[in-house]
Backbone atoms as SQL, in Angstrom:
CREATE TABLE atoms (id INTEGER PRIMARY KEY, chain TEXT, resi INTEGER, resn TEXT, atom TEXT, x REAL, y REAL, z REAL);
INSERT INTO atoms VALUES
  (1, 'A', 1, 'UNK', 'N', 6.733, 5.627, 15.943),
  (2, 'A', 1, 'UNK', 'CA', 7.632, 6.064, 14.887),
  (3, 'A', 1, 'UNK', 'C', 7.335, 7.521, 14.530),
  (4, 'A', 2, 'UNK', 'N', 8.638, 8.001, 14.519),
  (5, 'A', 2, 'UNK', 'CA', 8.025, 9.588, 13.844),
  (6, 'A', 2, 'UNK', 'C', 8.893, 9.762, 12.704),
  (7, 'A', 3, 'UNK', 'N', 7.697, 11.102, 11.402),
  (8, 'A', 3, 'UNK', 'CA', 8.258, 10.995, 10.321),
  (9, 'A', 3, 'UNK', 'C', 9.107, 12.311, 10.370),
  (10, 'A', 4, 'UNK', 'N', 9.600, 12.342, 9.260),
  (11, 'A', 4, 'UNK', 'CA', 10.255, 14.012, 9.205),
  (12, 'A', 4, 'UNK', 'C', 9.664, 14.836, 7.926),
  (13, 'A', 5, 'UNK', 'N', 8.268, 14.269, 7.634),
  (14, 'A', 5, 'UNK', 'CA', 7.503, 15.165, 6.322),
  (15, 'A', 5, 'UNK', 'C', 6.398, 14.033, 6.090),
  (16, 'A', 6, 'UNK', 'N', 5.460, 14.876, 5.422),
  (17, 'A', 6, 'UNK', 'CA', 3.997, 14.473, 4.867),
  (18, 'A', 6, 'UNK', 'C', 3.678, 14.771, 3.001),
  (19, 'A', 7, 'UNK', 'N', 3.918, 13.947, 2.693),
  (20, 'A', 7, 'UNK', 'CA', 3.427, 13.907, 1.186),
  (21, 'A', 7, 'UNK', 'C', 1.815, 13.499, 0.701),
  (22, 'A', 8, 'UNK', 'N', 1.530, 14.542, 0.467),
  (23, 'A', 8, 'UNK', 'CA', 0.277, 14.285, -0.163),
  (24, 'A', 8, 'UNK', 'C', 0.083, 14.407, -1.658),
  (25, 'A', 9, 'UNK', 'N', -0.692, 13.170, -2.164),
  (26, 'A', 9, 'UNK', 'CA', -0.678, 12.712, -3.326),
  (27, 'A', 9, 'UNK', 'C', -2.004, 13.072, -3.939),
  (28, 'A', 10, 'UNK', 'N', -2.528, 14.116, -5.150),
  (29, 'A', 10, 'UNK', 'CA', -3.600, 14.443, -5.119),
  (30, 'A', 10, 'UNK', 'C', -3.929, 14.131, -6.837),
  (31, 'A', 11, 'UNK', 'N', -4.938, 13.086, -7.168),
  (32, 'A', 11, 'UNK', 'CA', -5.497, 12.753, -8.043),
  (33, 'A', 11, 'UNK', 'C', -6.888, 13.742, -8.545),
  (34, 'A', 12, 'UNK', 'N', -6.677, 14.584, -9.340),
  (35, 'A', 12, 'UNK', 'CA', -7.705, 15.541, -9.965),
  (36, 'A', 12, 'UNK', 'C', -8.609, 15.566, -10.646),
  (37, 'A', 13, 'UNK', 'N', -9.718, 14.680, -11.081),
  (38, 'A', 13, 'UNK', 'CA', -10.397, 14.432, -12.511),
  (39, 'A', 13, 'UNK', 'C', -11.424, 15.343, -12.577),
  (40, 'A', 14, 'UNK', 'N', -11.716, 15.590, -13.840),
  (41, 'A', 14, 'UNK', 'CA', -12.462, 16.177, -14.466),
  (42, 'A', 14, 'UNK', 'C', -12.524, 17.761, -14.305),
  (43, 'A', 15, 'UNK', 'N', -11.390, 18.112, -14.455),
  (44, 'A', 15, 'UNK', 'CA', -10.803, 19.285, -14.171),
  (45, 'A', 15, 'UNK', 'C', -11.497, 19.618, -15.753),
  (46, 'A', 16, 'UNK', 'N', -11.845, 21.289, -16.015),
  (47, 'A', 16, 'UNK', 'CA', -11.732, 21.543, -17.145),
  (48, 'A', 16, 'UNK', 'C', -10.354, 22.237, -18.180),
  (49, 'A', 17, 'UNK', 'N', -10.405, 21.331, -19.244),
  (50, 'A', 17, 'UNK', 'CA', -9.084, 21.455, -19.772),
  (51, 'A', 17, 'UNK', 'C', -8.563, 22.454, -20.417),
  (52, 'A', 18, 'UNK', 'N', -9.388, 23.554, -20.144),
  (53, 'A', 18, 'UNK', 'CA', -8.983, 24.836, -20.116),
  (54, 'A', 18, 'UNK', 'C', -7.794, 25.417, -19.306),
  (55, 'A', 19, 'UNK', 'N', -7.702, 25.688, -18.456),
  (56, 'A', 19, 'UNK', 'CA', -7.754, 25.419, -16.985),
  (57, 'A', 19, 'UNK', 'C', -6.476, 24.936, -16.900),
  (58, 'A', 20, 'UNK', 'N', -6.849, 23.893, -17.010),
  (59, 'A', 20, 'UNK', 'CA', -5.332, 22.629, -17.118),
  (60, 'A', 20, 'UNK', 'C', -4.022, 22.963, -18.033),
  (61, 'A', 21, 'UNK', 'N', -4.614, 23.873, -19.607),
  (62, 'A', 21, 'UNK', 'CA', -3.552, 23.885, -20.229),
  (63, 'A', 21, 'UNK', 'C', -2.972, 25.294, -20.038),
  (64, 'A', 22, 'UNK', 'N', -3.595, 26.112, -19.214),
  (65, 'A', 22, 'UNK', 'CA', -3.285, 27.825, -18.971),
  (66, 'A', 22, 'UNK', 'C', -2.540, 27.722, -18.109),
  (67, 'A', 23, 'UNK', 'N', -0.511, 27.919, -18.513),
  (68, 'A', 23, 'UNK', 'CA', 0.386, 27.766, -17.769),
  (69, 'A', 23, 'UNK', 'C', 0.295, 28.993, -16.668),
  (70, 'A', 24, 'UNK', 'N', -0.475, 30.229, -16.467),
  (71, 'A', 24, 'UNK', 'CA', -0.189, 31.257, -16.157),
  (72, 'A', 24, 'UNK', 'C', -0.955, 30.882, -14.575),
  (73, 'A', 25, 'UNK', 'N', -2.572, 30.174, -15.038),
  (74, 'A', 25, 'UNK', 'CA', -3.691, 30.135, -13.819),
  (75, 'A', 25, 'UNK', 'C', -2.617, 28.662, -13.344),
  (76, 'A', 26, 'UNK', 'N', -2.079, 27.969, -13.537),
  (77, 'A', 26, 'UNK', 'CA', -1.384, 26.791, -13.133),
  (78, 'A', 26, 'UNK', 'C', -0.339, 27.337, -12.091),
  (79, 'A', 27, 'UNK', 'N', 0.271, 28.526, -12.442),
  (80, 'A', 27, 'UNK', 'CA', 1.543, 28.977, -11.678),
  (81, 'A', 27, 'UNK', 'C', 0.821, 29.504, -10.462),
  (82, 'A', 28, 'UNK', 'N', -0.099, 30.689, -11.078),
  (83, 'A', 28, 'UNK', 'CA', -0.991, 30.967, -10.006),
  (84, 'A', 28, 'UNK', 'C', -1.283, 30.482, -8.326),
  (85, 'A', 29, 'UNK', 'N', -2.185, 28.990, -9.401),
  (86, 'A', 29, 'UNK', 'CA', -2.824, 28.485, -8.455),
  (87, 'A', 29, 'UNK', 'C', -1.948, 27.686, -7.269),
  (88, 'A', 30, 'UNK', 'N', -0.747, 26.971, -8.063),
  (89, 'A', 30, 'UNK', 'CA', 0.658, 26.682, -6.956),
  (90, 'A', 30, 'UNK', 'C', 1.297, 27.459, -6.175),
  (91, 'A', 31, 'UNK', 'N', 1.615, 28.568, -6.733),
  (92, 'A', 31, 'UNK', 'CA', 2.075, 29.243, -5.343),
  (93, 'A', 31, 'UNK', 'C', 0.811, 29.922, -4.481),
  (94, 'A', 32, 'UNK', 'N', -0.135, 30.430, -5.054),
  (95, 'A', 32, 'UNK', 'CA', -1.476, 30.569, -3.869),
  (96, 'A', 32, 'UNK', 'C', -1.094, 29.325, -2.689),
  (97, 'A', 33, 'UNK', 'N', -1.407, 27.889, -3.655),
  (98, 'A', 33, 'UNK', 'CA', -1.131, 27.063, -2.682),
  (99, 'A', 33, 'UNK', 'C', -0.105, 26.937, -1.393),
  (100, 'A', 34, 'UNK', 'N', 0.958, 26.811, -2.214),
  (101, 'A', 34, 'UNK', 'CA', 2.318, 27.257, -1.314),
  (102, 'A', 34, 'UNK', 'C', 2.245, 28.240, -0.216),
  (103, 'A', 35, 'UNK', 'N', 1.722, 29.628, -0.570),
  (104, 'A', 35, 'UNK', 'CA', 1.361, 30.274, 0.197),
  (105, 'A', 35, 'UNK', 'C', 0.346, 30.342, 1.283),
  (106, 'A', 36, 'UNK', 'N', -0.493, 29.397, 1.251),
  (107, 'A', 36, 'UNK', 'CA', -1.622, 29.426, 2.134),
  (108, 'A', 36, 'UNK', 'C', -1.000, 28.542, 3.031),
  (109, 'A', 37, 'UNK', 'N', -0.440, 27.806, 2.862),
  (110, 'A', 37, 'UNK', 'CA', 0.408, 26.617, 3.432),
  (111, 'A', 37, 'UNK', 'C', 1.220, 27.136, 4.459),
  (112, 'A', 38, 'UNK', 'N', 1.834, 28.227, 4.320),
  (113, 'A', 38, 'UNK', 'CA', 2.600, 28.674, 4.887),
  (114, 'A', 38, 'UNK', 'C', 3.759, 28.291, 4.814),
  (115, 'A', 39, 'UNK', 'N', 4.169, 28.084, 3.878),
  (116, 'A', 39, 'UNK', 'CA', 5.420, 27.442, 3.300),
  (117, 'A', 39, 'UNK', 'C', 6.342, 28.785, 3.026),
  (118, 'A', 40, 'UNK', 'N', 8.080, 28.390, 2.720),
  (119, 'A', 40, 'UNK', 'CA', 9.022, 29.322, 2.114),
  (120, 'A', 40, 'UNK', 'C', 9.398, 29.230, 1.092),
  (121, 'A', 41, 'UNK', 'N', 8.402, 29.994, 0.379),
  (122, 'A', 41, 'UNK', 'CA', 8.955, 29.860, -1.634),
  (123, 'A', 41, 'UNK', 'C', 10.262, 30.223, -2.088),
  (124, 'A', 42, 'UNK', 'N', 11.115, 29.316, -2.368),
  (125, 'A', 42, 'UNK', 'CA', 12.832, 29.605, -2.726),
  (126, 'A', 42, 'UNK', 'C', 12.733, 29.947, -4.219),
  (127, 'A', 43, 'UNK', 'N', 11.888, 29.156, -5.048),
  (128, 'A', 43, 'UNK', 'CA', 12.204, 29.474, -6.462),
  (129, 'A', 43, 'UNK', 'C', 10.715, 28.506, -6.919),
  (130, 'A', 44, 'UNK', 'N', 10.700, 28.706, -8.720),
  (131, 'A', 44, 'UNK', 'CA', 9.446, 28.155, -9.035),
  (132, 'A', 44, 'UNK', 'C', 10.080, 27.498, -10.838),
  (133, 'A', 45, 'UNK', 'N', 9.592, 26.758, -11.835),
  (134, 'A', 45, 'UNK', 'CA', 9.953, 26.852, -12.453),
  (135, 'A', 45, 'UNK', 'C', 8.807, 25.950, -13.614),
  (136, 'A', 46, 'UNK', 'N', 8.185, 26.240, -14.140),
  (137, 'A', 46, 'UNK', 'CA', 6.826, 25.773, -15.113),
  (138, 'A', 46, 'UNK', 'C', 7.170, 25.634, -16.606),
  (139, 'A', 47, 'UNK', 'N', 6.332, 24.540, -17.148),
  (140, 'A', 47, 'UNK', 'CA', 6.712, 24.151, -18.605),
  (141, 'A', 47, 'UNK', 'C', 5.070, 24.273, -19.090),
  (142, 'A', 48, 'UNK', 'N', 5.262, 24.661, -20.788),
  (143, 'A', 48, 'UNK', 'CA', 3.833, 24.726, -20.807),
  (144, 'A', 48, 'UNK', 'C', 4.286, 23.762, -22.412),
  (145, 'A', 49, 'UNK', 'N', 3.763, 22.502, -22.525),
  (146, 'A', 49, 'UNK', 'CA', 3.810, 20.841, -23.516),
  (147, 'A', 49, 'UNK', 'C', 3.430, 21.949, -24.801),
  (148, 'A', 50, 'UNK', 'N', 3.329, 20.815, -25.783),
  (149, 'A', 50, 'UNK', 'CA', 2.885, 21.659, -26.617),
  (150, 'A', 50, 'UNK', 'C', 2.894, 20.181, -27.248),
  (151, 'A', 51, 'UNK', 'N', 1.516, 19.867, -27.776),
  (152, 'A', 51, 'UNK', 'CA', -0.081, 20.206, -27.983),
  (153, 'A', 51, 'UNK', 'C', -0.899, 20.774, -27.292),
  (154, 'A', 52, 'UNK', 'N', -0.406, 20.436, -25.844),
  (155, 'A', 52, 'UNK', 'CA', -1.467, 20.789, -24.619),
  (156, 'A', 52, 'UNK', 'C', -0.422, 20.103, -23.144),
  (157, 'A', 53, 'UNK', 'N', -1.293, 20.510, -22.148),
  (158, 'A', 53, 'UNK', 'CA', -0.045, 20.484, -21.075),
  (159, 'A', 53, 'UNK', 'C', 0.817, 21.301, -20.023),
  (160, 'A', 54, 'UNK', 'N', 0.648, 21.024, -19.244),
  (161, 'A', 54, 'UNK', 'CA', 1.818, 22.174, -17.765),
  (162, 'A', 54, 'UNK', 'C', 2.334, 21.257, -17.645),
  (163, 'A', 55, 'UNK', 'N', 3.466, 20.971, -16.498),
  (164, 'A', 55, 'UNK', 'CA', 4.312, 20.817, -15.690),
  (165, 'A', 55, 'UNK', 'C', 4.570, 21.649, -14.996),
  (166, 'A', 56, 'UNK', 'N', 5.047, 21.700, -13.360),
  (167, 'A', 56, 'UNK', 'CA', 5.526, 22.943, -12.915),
  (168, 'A', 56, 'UNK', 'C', 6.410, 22.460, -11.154),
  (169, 'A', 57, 'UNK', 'N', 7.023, 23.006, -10.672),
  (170, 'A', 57, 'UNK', 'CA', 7.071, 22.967, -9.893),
  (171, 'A', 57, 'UNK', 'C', 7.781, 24.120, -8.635),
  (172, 'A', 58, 'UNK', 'N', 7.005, 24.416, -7.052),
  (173, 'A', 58, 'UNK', 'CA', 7.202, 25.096, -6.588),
  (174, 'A', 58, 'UNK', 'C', 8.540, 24.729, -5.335),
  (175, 'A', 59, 'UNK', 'N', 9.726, 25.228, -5.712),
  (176, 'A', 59, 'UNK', 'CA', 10.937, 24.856, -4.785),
  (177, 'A', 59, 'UNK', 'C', 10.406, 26.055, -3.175),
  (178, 'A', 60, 'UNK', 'N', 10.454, 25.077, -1.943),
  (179, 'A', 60, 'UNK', 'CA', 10.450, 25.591, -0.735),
  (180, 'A', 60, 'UNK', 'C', 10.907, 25.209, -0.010),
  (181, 'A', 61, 'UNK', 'N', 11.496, 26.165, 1.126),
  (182, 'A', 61, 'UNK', 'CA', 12.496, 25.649, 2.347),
  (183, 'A', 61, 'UNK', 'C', 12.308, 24.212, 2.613),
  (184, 'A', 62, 'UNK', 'N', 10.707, 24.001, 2.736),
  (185, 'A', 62, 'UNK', 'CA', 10.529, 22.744, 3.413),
  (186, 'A', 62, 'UNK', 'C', 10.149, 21.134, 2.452),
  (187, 'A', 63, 'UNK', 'N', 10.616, 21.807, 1.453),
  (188, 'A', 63, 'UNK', 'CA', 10.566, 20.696, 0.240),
  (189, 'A', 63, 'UNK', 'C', 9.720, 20.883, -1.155),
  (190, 'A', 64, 'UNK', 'N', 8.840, 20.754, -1.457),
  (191, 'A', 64, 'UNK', 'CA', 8.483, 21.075, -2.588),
  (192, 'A', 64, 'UNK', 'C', 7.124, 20.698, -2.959),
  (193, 'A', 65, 'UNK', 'N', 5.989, 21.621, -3.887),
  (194, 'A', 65, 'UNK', 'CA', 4.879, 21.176, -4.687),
  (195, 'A', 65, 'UNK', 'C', 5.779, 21.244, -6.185),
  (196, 'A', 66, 'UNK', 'N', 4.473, 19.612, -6.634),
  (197, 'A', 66, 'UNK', 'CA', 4.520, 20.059, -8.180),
  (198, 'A', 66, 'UNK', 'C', 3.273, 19.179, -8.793),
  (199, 'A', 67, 'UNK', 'N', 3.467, 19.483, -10.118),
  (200, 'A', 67, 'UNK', 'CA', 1.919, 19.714, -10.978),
  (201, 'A', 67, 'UNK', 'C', 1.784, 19.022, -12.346),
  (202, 'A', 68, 'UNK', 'N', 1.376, 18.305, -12.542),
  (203, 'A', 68, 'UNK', 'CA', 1.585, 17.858, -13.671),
  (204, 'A', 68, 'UNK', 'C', 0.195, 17.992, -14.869),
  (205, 'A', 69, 'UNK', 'N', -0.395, 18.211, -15.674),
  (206, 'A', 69, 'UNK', 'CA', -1.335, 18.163, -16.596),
  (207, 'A', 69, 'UNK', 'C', -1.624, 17.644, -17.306),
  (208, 'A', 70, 'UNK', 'N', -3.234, 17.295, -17.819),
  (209, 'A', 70, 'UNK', 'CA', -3.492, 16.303, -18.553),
  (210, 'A', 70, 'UNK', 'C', -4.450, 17.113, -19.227),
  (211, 'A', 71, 'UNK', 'N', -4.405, 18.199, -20.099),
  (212, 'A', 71, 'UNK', 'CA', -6.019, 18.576, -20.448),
  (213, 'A', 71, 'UNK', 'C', -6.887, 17.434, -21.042),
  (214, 'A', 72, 'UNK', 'N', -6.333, 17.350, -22.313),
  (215, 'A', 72, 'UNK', 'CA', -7.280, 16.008, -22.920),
  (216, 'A', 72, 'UNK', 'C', -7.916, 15.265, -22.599),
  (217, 'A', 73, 'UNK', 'N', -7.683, 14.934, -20.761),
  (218, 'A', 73, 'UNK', 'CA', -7.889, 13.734, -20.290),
  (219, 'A', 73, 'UNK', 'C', -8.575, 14.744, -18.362),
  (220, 'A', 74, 'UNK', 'N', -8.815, 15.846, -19.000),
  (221, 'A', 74, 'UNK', 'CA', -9.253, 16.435, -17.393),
  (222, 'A', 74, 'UNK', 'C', -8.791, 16.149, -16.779),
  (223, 'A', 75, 'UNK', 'N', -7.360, 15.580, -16.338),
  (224, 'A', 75, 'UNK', 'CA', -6.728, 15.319, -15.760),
  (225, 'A', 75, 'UNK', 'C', -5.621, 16.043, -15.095),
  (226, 'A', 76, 'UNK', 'N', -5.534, 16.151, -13.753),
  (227, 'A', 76, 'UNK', 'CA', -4.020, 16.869, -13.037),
  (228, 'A', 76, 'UNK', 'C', -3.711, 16.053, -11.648),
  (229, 'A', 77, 'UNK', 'N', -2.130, 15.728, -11.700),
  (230, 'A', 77, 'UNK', 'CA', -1.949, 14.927, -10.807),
  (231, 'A', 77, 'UNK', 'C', -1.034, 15.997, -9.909),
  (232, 'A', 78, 'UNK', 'N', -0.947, 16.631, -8.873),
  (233, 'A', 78, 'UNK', 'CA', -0.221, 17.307, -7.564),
  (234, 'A', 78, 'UNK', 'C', 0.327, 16.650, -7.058),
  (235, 'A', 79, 'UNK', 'N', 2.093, 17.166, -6.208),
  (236, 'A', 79, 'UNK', 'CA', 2.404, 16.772, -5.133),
  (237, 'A', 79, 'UNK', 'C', 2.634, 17.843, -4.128),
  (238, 'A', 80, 'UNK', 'N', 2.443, 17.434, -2.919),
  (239, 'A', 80, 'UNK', 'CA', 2.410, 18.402, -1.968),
  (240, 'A', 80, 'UNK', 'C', 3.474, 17.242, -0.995),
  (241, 'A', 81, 'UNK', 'N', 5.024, 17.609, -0.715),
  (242, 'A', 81, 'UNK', 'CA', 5.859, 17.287, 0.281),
  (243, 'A', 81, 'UNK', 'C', 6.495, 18.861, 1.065),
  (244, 'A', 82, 'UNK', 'N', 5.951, 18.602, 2.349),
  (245, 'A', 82, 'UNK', 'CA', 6.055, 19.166, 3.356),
  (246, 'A', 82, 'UNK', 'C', 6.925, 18.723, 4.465),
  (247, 'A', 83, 'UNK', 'N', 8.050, 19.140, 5.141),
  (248, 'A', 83, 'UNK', 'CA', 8.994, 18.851, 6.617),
  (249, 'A', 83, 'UNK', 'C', 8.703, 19.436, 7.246),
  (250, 'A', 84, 'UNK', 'N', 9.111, 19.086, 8.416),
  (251, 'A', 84, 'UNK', 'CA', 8.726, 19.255, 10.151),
  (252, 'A', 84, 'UNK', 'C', 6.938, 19.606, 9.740),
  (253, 'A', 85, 'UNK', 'N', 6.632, 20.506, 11.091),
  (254, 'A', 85, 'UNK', 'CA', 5.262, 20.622, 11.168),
  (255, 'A', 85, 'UNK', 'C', 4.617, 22.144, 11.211),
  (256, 'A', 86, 'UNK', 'N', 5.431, 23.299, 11.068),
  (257, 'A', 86, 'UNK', 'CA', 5.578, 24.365, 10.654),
  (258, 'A', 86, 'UNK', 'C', 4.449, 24.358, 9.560),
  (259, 'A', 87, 'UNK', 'N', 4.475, 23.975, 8.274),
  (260, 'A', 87, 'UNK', 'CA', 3.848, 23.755, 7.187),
  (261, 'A', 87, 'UNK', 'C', 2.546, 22.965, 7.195),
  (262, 'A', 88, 'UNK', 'N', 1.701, 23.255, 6.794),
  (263, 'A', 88, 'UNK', 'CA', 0.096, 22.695, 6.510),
  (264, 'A', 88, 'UNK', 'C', 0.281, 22.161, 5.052),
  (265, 'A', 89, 'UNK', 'N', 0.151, 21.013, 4.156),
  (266, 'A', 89, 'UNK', 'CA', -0.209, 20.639, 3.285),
  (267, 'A', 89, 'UNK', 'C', -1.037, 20.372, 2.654),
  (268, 'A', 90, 'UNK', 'N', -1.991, 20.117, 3.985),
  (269, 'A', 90, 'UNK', 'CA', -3.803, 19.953, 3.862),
  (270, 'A', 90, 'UNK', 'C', -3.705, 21.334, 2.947),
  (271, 'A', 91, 'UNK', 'N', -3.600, 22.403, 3.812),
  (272, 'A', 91, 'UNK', 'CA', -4.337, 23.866, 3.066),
  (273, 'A', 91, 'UNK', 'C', -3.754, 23.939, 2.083),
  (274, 'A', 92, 'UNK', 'N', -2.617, 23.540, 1.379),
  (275, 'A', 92, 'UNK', 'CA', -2.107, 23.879, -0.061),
  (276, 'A', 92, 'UNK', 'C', -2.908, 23.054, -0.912),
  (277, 'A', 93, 'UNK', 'N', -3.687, 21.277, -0.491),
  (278, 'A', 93, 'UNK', 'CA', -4.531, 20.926, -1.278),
  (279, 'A', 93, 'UNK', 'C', -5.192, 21.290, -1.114),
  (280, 'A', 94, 'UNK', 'N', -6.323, 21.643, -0.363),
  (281, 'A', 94, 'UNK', 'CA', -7.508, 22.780, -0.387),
  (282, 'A', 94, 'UNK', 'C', -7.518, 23.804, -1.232),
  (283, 'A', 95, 'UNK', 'N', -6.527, 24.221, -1.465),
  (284, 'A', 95, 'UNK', 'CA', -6.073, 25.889, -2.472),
  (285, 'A', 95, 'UNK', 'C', -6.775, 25.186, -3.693),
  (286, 'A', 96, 'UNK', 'N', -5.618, 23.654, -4.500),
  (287, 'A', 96, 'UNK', 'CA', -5.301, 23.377, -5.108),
  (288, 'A', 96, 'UNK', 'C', -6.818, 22.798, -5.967),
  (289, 'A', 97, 'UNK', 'N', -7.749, 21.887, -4.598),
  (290, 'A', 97, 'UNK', 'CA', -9.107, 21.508, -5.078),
  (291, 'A', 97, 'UNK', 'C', -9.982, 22.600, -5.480),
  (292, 'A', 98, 'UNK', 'N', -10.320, 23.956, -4.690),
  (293, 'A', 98, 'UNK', 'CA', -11.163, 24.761, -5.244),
  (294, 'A', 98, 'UNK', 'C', -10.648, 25.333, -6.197),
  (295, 'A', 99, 'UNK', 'N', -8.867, 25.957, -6.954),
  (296, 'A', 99, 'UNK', 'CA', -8.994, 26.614, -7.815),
  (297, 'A', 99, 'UNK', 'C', -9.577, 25.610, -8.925),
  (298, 'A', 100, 'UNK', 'N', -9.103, 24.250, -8.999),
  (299, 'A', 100, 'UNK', 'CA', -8.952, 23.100, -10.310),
  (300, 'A', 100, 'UNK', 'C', -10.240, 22.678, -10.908),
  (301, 'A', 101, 'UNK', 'N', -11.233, 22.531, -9.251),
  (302, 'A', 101, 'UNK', 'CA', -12.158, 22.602, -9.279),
  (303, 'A', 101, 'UNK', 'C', -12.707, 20.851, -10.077),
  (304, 'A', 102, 'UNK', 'N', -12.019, 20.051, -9.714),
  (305, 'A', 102, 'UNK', 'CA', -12.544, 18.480, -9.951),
  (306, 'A', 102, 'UNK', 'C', -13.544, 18.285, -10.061),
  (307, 'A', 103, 'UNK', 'N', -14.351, 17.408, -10.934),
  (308, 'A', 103, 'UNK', 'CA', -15.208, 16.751, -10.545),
  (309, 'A', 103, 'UNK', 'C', -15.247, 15.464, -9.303),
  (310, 'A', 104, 'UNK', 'N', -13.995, 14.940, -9.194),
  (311, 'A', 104, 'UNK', 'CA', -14.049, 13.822, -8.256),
  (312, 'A', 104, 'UNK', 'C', -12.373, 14.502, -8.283),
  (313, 'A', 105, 'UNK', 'N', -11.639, 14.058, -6.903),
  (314, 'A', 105, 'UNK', 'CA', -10.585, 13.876, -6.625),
  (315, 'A', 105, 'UNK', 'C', -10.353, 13.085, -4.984),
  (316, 'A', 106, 'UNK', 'N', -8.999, 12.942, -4.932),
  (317, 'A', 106, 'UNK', 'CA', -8.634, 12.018, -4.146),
  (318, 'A', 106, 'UNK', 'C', -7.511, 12.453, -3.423),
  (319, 'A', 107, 'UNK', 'N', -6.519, 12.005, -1.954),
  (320, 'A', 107, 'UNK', 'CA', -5.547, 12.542, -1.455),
  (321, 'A', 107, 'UNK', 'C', -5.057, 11.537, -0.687),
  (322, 'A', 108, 'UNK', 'N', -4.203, 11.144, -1.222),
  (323, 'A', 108, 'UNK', 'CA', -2.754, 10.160, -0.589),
  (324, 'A', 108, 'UNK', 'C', -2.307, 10.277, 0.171),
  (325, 'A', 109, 'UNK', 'N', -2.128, 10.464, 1.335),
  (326, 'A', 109, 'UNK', 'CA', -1.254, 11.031, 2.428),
  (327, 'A', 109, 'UNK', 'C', -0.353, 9.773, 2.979),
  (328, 'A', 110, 'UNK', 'N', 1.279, 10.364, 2.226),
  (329, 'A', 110, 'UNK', 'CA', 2.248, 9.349, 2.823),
  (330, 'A', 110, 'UNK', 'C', 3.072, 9.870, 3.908),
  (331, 'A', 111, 'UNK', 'N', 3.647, 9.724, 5.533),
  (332, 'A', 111, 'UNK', 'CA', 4.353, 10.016, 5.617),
  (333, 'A', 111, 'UNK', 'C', 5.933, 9.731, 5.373),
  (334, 'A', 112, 'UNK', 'N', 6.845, 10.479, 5.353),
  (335, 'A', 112, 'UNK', 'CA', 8.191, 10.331, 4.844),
  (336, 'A', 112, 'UNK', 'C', 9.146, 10.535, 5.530),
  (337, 'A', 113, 'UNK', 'N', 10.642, 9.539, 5.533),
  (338, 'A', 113, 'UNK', 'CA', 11.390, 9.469, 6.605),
  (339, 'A', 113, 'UNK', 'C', 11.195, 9.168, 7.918),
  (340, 'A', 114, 'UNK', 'N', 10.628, 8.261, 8.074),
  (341, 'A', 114, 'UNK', 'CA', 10.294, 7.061, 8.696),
  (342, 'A', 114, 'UNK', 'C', 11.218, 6.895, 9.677),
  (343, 'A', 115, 'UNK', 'N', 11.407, 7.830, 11.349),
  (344, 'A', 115, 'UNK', 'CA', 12.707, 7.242, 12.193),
  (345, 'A', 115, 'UNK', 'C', 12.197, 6.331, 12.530),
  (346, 'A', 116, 'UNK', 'N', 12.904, 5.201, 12.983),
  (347, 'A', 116, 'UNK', 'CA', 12.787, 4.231, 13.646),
  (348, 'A', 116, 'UNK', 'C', 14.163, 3.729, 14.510),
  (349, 'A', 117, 'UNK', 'N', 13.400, 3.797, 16.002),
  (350, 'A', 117, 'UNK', 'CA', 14.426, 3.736, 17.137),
  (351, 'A', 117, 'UNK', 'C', 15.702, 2.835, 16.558),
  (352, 'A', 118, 'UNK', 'N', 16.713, 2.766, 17.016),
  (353, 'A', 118, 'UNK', 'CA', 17.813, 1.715, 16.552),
  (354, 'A', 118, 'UNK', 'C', 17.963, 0.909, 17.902),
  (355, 'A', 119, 'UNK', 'N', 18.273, -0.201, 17.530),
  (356, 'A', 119, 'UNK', 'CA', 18.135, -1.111, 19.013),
  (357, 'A', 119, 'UNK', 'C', 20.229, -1.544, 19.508),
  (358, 'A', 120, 'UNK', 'N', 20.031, -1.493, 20.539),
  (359, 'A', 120, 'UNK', 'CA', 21.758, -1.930, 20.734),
  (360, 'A', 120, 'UNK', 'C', 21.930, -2.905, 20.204),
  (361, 'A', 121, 'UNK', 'N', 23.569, -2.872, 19.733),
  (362, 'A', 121, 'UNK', 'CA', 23.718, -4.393, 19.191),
  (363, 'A', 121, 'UNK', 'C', 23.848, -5.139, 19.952),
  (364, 'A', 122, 'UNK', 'N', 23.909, -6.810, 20.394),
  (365, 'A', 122, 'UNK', 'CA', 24.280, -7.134, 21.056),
  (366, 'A', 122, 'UNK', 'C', 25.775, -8.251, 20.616),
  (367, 'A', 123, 'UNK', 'N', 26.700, -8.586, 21.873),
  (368, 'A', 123, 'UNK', 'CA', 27.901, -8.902, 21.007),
  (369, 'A', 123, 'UNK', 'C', 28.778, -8.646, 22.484);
């Protein structure tokens, strides 16, 4: 079976929540990502919560990162979806682990769009 993209799912803890709530090092650190990736940045667009909090996400040719924040809770959850094979996703989480700088984190790797041969009908 072959896919047509790789989603990686990246669980962040113990991020410091500094860090987490500074919409500016958040934008930063996503398109660094994006960029190391070798990805095509089309557009970007970030929210900064209020008590505390980002959201963000980076629009690219080949689909999209985004970011979500938890300071309170050292917490940041990433997505990294990548098409065809042009694009590295690994290296955009790599960007993503040393700027955040976890104490523990984790990486999901789903692939997406799933071909699967079609068989003749019979009849």
């Amino acid at each position: 079976m072959k896919a047509l993209g790789k989603h990686l799912l990246l669980e962040l803890n113990g991020c410091d929540h500094k860090l987490l709530n500074d919409i500016s090092f958040i934008k930063e650190t996503m398109l660094a990502a994006a960029k190391e990736s070798g990805a095509t940045i089309l557009g970007e667009s970030f929210h900064q919560f209020s008590p505390q909090g980002v959201s963000g996400v980076i629009i690219i040719a080949e689909s999209h990162l985004t970011v979500h924040t938890w300071p309170e809770h050292g917490y940041a959850g990433a997505d990294i979806f990548t098409c065809g094979t042009r694009v590295k996703p690994e290296k955009a989480a790599e960007v993503i682990i040393a700027k955040l700088k976890p104490s523990t984190h984790s990486i999901i790797l789903m692939e997406r769009g799933i071909i699967v041969s079609k068989q003749k009908a019979k009849g």
